[in-house]
Each structure stands twice: as structure tokens, then as C-alpha cells.
VODOMI-287830 format. One line per field, with one value per atom (N, C-alpha, C): residue number from 1; residue in three letters; x, y, z. Coordinates in nm, 4 decimals. Layout:
N
i	NUM:...
aa	ALA:...
east	X:...
north	Y:...
up	Z:...
This chain:
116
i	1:1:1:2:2:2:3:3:3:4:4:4:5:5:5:6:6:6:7:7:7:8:8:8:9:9:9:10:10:10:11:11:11:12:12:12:13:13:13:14:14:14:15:15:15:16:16:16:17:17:17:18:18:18:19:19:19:20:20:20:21:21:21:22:22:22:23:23:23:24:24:24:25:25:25:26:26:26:27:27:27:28:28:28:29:29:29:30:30:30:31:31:31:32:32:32:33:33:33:34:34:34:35:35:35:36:36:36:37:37:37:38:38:38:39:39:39:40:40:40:41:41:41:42:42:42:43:43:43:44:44:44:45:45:45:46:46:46:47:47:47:48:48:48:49:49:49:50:50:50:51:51:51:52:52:52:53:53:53:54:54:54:55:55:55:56:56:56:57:57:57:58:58:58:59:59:59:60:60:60:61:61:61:62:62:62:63:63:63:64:64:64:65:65:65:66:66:66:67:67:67:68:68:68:69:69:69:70:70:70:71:71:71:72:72:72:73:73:73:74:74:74:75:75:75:76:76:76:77:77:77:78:78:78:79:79:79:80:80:80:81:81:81:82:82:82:83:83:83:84:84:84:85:85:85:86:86:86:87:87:87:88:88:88:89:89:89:90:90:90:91:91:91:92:92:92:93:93:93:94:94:94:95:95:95:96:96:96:97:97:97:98:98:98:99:99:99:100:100:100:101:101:101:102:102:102:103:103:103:104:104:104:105:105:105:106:106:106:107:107:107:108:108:108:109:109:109:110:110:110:111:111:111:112:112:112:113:113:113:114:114:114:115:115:115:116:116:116
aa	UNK:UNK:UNK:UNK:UNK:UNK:UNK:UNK:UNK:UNK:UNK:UNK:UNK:UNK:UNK:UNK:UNK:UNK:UNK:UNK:UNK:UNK:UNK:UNK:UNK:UNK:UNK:UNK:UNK:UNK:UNK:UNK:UNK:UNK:UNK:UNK:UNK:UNK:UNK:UNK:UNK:UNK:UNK:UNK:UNK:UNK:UNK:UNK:UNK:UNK:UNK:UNK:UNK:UNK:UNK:UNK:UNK:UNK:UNK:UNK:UNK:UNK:UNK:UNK:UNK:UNK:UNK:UNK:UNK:UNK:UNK:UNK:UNK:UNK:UNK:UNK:UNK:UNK:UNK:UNK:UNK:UNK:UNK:UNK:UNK:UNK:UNK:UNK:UNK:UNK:UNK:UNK:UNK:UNK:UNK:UNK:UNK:UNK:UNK:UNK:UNK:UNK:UNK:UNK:UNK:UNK:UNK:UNK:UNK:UNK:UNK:UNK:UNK:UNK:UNK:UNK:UNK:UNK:UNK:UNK:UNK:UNK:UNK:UNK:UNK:UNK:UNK:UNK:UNK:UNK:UNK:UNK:UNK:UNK:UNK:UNK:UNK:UNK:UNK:UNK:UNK:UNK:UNK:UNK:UNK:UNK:UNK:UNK:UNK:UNK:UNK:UNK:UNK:UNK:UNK:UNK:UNK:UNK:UNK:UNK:UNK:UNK:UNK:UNK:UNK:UNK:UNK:UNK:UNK:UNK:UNK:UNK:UNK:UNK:UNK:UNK:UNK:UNK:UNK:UNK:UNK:UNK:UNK:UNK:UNK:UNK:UNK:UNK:UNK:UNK:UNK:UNK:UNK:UNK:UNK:UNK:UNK:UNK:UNK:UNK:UNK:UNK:UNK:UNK:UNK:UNK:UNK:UNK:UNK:UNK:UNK:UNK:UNK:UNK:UNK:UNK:UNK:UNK:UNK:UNK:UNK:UNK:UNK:UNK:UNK:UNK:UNK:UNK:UNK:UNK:UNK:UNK:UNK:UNK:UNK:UNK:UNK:UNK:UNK:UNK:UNK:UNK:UNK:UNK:UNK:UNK:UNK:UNK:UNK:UNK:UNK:UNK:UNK:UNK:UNK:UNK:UNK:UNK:UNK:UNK:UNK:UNK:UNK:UNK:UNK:UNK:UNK:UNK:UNK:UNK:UNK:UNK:UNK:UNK:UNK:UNK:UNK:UNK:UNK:UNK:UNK:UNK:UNK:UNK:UNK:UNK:UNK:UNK:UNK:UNK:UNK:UNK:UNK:UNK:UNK:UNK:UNK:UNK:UNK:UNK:UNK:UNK:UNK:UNK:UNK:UNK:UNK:UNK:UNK:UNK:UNK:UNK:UNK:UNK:UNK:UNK:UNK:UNK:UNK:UNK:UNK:UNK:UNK:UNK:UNK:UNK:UNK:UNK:UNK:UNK:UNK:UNK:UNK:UNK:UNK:UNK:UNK:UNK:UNK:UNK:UNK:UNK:UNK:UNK:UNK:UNK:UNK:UNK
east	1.2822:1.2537:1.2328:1.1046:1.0693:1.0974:1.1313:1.1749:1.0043:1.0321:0.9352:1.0414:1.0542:1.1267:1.1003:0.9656:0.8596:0.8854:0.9099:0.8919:1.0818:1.1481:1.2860:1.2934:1.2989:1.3067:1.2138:1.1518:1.0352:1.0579:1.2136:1.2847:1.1925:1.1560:1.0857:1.1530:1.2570:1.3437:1.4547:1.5082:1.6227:1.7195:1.8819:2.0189:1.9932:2.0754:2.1048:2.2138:2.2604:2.3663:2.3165:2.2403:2.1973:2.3557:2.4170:2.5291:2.6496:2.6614:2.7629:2.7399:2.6316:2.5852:2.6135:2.6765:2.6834:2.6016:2.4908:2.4386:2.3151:2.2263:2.0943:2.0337:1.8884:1.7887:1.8887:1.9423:1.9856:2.1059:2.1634:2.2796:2.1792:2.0477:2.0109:1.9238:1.9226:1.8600:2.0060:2.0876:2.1924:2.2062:2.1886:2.2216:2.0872:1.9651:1.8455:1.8191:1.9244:1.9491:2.0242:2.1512:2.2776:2.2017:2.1350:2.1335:2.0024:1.9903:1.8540:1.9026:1.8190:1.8489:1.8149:1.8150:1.7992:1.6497:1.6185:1.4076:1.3691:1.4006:1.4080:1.4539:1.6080:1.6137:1.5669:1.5161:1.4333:1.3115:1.2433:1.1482:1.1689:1.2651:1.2979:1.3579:1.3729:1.4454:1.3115:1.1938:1.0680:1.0339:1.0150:0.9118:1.0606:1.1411:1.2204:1.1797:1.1624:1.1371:0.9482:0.9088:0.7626:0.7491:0.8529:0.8603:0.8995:0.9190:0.9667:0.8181:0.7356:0.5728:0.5304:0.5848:0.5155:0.4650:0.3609:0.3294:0.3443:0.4448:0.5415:0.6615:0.6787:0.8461:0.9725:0.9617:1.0533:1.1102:1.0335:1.0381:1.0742:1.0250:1.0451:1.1573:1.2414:1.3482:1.4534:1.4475:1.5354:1.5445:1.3907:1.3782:1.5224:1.5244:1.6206:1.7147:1.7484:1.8682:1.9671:1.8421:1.9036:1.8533:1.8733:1.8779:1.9835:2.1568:2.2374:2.1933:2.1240:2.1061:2.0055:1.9063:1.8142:1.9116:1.9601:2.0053:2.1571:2.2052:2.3137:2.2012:2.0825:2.0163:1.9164:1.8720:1.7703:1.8377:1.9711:2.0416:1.9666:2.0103:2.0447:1.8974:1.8577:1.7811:1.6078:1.6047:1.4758:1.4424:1.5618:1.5884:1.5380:1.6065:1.5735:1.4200:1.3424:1.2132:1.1440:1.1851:1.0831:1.1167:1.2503:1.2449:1.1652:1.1561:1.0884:0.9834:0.9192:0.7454:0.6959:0.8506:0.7921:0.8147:0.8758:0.9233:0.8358:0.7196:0.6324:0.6242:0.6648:0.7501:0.8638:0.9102:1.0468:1.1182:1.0399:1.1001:1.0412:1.0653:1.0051:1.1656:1.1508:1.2795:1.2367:1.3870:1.3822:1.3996:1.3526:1.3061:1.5132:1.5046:1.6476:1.7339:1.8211:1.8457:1.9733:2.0712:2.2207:2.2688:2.2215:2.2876:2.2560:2.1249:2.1098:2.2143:2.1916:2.3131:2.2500:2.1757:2.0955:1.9794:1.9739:1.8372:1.7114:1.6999:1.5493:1.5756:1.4686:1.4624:1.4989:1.4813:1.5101:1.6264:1.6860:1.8433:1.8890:1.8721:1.9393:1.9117:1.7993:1.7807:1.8654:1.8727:1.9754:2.1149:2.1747:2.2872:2.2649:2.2377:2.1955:2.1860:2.1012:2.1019:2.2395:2.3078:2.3880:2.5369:2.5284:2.6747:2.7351:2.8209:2.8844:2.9818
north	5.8913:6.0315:6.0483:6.0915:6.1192:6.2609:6.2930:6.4202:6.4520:6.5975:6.5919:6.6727:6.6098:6.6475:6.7468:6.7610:6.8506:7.0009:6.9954:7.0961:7.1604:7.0537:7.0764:7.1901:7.0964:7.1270:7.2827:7.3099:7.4379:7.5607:7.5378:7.6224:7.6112:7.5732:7.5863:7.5322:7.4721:7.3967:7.4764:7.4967:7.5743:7.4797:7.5380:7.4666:7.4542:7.3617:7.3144:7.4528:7.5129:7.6662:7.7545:7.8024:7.8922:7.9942:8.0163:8.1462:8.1065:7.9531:7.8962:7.8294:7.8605:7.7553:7.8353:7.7768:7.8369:7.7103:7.7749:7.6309:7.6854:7.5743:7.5748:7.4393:7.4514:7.2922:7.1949:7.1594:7.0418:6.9802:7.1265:7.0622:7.0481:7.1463:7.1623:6.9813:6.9105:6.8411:6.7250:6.7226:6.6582:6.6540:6.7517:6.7623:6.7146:6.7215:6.6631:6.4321:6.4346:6.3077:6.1924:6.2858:6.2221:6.1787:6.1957:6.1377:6.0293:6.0291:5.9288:5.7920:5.6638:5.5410:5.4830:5.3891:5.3373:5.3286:5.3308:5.3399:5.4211:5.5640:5.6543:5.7181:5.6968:5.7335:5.6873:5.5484:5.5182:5.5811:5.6099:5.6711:5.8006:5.9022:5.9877:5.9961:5.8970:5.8695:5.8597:5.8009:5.7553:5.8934:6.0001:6.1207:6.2075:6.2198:6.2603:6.2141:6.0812:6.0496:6.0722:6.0515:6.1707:6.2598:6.3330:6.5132:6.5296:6.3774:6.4255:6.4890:6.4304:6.4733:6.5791:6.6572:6.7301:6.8528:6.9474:7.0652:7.1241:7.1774:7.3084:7.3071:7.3437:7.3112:7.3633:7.4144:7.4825:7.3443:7.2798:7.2195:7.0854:7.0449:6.9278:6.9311:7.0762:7.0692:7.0681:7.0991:7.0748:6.9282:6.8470:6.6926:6.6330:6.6878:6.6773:6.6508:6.8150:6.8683:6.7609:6.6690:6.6271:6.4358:6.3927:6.2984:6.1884:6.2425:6.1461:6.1055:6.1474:6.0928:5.9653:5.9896:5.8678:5.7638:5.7897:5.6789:5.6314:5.6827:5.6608:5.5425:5.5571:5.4999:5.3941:5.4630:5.2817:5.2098:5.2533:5.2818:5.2663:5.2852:5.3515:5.2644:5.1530:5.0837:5.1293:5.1740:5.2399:5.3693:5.4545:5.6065:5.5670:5.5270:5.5326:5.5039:5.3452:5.3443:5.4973:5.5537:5.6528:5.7570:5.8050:5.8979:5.8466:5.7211:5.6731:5.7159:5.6896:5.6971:5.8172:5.9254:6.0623:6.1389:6.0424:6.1662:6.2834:6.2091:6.3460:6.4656:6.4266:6.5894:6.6551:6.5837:6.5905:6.6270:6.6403:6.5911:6.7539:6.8771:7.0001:7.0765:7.2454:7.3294:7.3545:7.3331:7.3661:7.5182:7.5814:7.6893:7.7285:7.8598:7.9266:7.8844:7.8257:7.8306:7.7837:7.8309:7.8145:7.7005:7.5763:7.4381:7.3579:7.4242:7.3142:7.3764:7.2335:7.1977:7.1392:7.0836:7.0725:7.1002:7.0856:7.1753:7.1355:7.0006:6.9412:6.9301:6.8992:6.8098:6.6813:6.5820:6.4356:6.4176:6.5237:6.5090:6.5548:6.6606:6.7301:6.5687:6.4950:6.3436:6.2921:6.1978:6.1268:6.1894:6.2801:6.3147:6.3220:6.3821:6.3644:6.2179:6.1067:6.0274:5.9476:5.9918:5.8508:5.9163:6.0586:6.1594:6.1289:6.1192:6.0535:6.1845
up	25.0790:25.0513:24.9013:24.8654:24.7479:24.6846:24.5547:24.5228:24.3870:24.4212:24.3069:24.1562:24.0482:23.9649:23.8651:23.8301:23.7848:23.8661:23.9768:24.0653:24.0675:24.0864:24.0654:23.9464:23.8031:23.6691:23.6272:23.7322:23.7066:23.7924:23.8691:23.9367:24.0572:24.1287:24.2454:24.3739:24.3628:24.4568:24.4864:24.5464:24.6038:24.6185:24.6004:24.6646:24.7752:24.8140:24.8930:25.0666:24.9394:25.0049:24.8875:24.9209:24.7927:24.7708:24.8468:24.8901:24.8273:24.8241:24.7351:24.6434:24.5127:24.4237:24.3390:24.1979:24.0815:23.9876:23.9110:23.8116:23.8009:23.7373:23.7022:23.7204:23.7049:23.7823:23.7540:23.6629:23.6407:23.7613:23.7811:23.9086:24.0043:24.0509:24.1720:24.1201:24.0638:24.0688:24.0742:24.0280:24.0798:24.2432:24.3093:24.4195:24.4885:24.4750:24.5116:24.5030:24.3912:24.3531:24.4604:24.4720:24.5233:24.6882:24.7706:24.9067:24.8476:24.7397:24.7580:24.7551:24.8106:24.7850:24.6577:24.5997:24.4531:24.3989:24.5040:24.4676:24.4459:24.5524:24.4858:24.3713:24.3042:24.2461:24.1217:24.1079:23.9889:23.9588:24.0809:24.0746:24.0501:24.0257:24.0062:23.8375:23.8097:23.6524:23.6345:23.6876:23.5891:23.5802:23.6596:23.6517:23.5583:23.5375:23.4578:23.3159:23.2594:23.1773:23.1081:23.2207:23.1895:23.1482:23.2197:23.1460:22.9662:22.9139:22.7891:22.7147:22.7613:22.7060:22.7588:22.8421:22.8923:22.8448:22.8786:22.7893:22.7706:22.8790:22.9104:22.8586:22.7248:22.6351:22.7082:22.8083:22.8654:23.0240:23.0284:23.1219:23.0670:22.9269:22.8866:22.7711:22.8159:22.7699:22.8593:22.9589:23.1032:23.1029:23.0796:23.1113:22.9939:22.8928:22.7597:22.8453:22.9061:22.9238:23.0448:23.1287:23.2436:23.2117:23.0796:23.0321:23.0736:23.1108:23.1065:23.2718:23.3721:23.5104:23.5177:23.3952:23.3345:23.3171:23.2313:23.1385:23.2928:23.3638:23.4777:23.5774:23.6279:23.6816:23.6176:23.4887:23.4928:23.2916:23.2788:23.1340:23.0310:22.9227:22.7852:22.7402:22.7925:22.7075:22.7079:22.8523:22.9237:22.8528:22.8754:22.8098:22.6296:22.5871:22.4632:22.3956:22.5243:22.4617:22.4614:22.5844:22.6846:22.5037:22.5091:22.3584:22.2385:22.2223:22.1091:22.1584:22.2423:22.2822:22.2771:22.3201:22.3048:22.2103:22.1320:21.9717:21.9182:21.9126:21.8744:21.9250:22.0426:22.1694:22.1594:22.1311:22.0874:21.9487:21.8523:21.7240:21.6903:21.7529:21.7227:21.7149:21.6985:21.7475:21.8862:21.9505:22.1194:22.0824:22.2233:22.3029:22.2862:22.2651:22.2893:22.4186:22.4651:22.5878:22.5534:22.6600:22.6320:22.6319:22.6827:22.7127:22.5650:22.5230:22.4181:22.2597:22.2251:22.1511:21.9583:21.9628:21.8403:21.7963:21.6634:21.6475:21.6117:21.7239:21.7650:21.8842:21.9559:22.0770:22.0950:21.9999:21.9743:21.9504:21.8716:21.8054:22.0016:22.0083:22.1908:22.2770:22.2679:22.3549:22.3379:22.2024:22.1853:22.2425:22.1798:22.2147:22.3647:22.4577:22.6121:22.6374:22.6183:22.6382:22.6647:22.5225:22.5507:22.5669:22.6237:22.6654:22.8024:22.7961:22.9244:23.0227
């Protein structure tokens, strides 16, 4: 079972109990994660790690935001090329939003990346 993560991260996916969910994409994408098998979920770390380029800053700051599930599935060494490759995406001021924590995108990666 393939997930689309783009679609997750862009609010378009629903809980699982909408009636008992407290959170935002990132859990609902936790919870989209957890029944998959390991292929999937690599393949789900790869389109996560896509989104660091993506065009929509709002979306490829969620991709930021839901960094430590990358780095849990394909680790720290994959995650980090994928930030190098996308620095130029990254290396801007993020979009206002309550989770983020520094004041780039690259600085919010790293720290995501390698937060446990």
C-alpha cells in the first residue's frame, strides 16, 4: 500500500477517527506510516525527502517539519545528502507556523533531522 505524502502534508488526507484526533499532517502522516511494510515506507521517506524542493513553502516546510520519520527509516546519512542537495530551498526564512523552531529552513532540517 502506497501513501501519497504530498497529498498527506497538503491536508488532504483525513485521520484515521477524525472525532478522536488531536494534531496536525505530521501525526496524520505518522498514522498513515505505521501499517506500512518497509518498501513502503522507504518509498514514503523518498517522496518526503522530495518535498524539501518543493514550490509550495508551506508544504516543504511540513516536509522540514516531519524530517525525524526520514531519517527513523532510511537514517541520518540519506537525510542529510537529500538537505545538502536542497539547501538552496531551504536556506530561506520559514513561513510563520507554530512548530517551527529556527530561523531558516536548513537550520529547522538539521535540527529535525537529527532530533530524536
Amino acid at each position: 500500500m502506497t501513501i501519497d505524502v504530498r497529498a498527506i502534508l497538503d491536508g488532504q488526507v483525513w485521520p484515521q477517527d477524525v472525532h478522536d484526533f488531536v494534531g496536525d499532517v505530521v501525526d496524520i502522516l505518522d498514522e498513515q506510516l505505521e501499517p506500512l511494510d518497509n518498501d513502503d515506507r522507504i518509498d514514503a521517506a523518498h517522496q518526503l525527502l522530495d518535498l524539501l524542493g518543493d514550490d509550495d513553502l508551506v508544504l516543504r516546510t511540513w516536509a522540514v517539519l516531519s524530517l525525524r520519520r526520514a531519517t527513523e527509516i532510511l537514517g541520518i546519512d540519506e537525510v542529510q545528502a537529500a538537505i545538502t542537495g536542497h539547501r538552496e530551498h531551504l536556506d530561506i526564512t520559514p513561513p510563520d507556523m507554530w512548530r517551527v523552531q529556527h530561523p531558516t529552513l536548513l537550520e529547522e532540517a538539521q535540527f529535525r533531522a537529527t532530533s530524536t
